[in-house]
N, C-alpha and C positions, 0 to 999 in steps of 0.2 A: 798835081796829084796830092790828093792826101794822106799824112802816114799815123799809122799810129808807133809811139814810141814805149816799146813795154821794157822796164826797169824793174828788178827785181831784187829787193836786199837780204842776204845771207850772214845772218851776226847769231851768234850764242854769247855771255859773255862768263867768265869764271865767278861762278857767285858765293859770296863769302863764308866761313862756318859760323854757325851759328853759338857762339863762344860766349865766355865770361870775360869780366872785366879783367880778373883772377889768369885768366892764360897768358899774357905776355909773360914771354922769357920761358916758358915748359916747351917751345919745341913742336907747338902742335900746327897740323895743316892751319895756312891761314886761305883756304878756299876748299869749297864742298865737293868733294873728289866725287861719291856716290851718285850726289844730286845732277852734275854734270855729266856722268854718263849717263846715268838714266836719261836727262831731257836730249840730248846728243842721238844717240841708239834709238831713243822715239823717233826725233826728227827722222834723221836717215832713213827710218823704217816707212814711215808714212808719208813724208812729201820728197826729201832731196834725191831717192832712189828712183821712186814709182814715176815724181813729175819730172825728171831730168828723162825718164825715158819715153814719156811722152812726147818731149818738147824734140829729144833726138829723132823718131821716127816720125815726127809732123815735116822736121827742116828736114828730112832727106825727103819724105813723101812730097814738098815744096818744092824742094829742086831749088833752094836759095831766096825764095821771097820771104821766110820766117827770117828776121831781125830781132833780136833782143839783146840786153843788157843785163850785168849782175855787179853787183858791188859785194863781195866776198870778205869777210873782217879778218885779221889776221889772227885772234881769238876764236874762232868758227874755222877755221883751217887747223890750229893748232887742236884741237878738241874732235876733230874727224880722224888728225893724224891720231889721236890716242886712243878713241872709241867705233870711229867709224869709219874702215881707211877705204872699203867700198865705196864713201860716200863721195870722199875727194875723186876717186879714180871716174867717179859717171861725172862729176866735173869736170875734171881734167878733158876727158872724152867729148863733152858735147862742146867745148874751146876749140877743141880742136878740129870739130866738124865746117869753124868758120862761119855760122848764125852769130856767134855770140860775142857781143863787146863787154870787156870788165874795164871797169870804174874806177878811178882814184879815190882812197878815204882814207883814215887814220887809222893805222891796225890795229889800236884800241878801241875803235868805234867812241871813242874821247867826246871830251866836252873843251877840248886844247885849245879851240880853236876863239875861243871866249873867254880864255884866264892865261893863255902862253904861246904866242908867235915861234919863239926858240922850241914850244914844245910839240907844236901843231908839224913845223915844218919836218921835227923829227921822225914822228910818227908818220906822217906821207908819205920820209924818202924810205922807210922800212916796208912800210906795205906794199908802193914802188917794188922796193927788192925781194919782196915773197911772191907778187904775181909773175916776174922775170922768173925766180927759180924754181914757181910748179907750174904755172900753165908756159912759159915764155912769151908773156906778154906785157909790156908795158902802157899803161893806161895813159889815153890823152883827156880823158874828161874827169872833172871832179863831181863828185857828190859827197858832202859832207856830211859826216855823222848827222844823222837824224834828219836830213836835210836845213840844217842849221844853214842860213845865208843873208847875208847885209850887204852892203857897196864894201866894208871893207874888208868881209870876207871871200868877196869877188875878186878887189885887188890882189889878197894874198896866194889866191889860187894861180892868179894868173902872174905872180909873181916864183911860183912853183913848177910853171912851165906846163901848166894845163890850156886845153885849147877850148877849152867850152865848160861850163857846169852847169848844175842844175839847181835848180830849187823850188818852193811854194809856192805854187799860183792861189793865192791868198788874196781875197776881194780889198782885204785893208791895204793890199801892195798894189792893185791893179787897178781899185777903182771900174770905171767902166771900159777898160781894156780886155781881150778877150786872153784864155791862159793858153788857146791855142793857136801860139804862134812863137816865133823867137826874136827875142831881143837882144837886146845890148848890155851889158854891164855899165851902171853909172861910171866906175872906175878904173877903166880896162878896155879892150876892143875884144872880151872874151863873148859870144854867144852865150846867151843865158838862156837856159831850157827851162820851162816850166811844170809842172806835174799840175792835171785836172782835178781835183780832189774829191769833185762829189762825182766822177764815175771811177774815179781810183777807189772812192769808199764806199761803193755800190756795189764791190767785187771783196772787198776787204773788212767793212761793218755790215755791209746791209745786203748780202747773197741771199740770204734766205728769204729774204720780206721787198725785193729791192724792184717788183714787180709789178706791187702792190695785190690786195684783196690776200695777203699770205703767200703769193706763191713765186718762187724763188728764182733769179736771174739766170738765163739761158743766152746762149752765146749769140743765138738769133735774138736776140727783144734785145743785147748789148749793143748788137747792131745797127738796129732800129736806133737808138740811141747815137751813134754816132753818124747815121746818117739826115739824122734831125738839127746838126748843129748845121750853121751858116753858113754859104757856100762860099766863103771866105777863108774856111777853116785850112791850116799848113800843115798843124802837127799834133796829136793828142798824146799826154805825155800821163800813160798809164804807170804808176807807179809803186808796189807795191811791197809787204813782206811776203817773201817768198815760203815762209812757214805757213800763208794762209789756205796754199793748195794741200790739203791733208794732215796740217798737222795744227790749226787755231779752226779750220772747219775742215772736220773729217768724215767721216763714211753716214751715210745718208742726207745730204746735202748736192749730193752730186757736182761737188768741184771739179773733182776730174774730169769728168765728161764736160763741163766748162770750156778748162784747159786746152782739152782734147780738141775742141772744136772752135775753137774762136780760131785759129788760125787760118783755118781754112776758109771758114767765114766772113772774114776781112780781104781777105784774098779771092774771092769769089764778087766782092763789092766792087762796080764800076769805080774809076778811080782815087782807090785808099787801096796803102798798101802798110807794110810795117818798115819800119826805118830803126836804125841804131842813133844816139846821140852824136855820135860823129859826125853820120853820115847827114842825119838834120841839119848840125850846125855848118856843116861845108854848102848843102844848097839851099838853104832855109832866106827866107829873106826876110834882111835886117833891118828891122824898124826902129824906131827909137831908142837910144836909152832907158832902161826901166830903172829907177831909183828906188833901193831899200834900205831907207838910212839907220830902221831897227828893227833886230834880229827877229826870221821867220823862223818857221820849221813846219814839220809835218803830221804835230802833234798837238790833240786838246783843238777843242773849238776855237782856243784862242791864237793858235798857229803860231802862238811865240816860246822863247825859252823858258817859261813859267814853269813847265811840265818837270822841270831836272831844276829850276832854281827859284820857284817861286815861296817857298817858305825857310822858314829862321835854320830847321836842322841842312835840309839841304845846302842852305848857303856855308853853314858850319863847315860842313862835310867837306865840300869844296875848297873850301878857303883851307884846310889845312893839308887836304893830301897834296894841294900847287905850292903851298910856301913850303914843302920839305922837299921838295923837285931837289934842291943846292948841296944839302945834308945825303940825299940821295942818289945822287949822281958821283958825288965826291967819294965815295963809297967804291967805286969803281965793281963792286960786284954783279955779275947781270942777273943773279937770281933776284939779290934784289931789289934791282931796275924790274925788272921784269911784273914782277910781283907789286911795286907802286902803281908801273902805266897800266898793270891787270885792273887797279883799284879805282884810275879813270873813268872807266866804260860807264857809256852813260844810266846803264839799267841799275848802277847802285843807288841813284837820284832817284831815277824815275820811282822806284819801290818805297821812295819814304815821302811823297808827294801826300797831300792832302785836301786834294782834291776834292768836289761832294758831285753827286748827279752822275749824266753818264761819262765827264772824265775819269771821274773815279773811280766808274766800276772799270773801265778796261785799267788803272792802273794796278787796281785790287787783283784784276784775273790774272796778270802777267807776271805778281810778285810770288814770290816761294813766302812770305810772310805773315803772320798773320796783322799785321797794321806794320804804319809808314812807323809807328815810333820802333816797334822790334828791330826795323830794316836801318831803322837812323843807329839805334844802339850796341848793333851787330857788327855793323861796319865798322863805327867808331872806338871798338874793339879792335876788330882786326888792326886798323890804322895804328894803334898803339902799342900793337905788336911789333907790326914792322917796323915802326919805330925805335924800340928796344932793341930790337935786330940790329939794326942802320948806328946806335947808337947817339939819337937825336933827344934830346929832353923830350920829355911828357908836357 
């Protein structure tokens, strides 16, 4: 039987104030309180409310064949608790309808995993201990920020005590291997799940046109679509932002009605059914090893880390908020811990990226910026705030 495996990611991250050089030491917010309500109370309004209750009255109208997954940030929890607590409670509620498996990841949605082993593993065991104390559940699979993944960040998962993760089914990592099926970690006996990317970006970039002749993807022609792949196929591994049902494409587009209906739809297909990443990696059959000796992801045509470090400010940026981790810690205050690993999250990168074509434009549509250098000289503000905070030299 074949399953499809739908993963869905839930991250907001605190995005910085738009400040002077001039503000360290005045005392002022170092994150945009307004602005994160605002995109927060969108979301919730438009997708985390309306599609959690979609997906709640499909898995009961299912009677248990709806399987899916969420990887939930611990920054997007934190920011429901403040602006949207309706939005966490229709979470809470469809976990615990029993469809749904959540995710292991960095509860900063971090870049940790690429510049700090000590700081990756921190951030795991804490988002570990936010999914225990609001859904009670403790995650056996990893997904890393942004789907970041190599052999040795396979290792380290599975040095974490995960049982399976996932990553980029990326042609440069596969070669002529298919994405739909499950392998092996080069460094580890961990299952390595794969995400399909051009039908994950045929629901995610290309809904509206994804048809072709203009006319816009329907859960029947998705169908079609998967039952055109090779009878060979184990596991399709749909993986998406979950802000794309209603709130990156909203009302006339007809996502909902998408949503609404691919469940059923797959579920109606002679043998294809929906599966959780667990439940893949327990009866998935194990092929080969797949070697990824340099970092994927699920970003940019280029599916590597370029997207958050490919130019001079990023790398800047980077390199300083990881070497005051010591100055920062030593501090013992958790505000401001808290407040550095807020400054991780990988959308402070992504917004000062430079990009041209259409990486660009999705980097341009997702920044609150007006260019990558405003977002490179905003932050690097903030950071020097915190800084004088912490007590660290300039």
């Amino acid at each position: 039987m074949a399953t499809v495996c739908l993963y869905f990611q839930v991250h907001q991250p605190f995005r910085v104030r738009k400040g002077s050089y001039f503000d360290a030491g005045r005392g002022l917010p170092l994150f945009d309180e307004p602005l994160d309500r605002l995109v927060m109370e969108r979301a919730a309004e438009r997708c985390y409310l309306p599609a959690n209750g979609i997906l709640a009255r499909e898995a009961l109208r299912l009677e248990g064949r709806l399987k899916l997954a969420f990887s939930i940030t611990g920054t997007a929890i934190e920011q429901m608790k403040l602006y949207a607590p309706a939005a966490l409670e229709s979470f809470q509620a469809l976990v615990s309808g029993g469809c749904v498996e959540l995710l292991g990841e960095t509860y900063y949605h971090s870049l940790a995993s690429l510049y700090s082993e000590e700081e990756f593993r921190q951030q795991v065991a804490q988002h570990t201990a936010l999914m225990l104390q609001e859904f009670g559940v403790r995650p056996a699979v990893m997904r890393n920020t942004e789907l970041l993944y190599s052999d040795e960040i396979g290792e380290l998962a599975h040095s974490c005590g995960f049982r399976a993760v996932l990553a980029e089914g990326s042609d440069a990592t596969l070669g002529w291997r298919s994405p739909n099926a499950a392998y092996r970690c080069a460094r580890s006996p961990l299952p390595l799940l794969l995400k399909n990317y051009r039908l994950s970006d045929d629901i995610a970039f290309r809904f509206s046109s994804a048809d072709g002749d203009g006319k816009a993807l329907t859960a029947a022609s998705f169908a079609q679509r998967l039952q055109a792949l090779p009878a060979d196929t184990e596991a399709v591994g749909i993986f998406v932002d979950y802000e794309t049902f209603g709130e990156h494409l909203g009302e006339g587009t007809a996502i909902a009605s998408f949503l609404e209906e691919l469940p059923s739809v797959v579920c109606s297909m002679p043998s294809w059914g929906f599966s959780t990443p667990s439940g893949l990696a327990e009866r998935a059959v194990r092929r080969e090893a797949l070697s990824v000796p340099s970092v994927t992801s699920w970003a940019d045509l280029s599916r590597d880390a370029s997207a958050w470090t490919g130019n001079g400010m990023q790398q800047a940026a980077l390199s300083r908020i990881y070497e005051m981790a010591g100055a920062v810690l030593a501090t013992g205050d958790p505000g401001l811990i808290a407040a550095w690993r807020k400054l991780q999250s990988s959308d402070h990168f992504y917004y000062m990226s430079t990009k041209e074509g259409g990486d660009g434009v999705v980097h341009r549509h997702f920044s609150p910026f007006e260019s990558p250098y405003e977002a490179f000289i905003a932050y690097m503000n903030v950071v020097r705030d915190l800084a004088a905070r912490a007590g660290i030299d300039a």
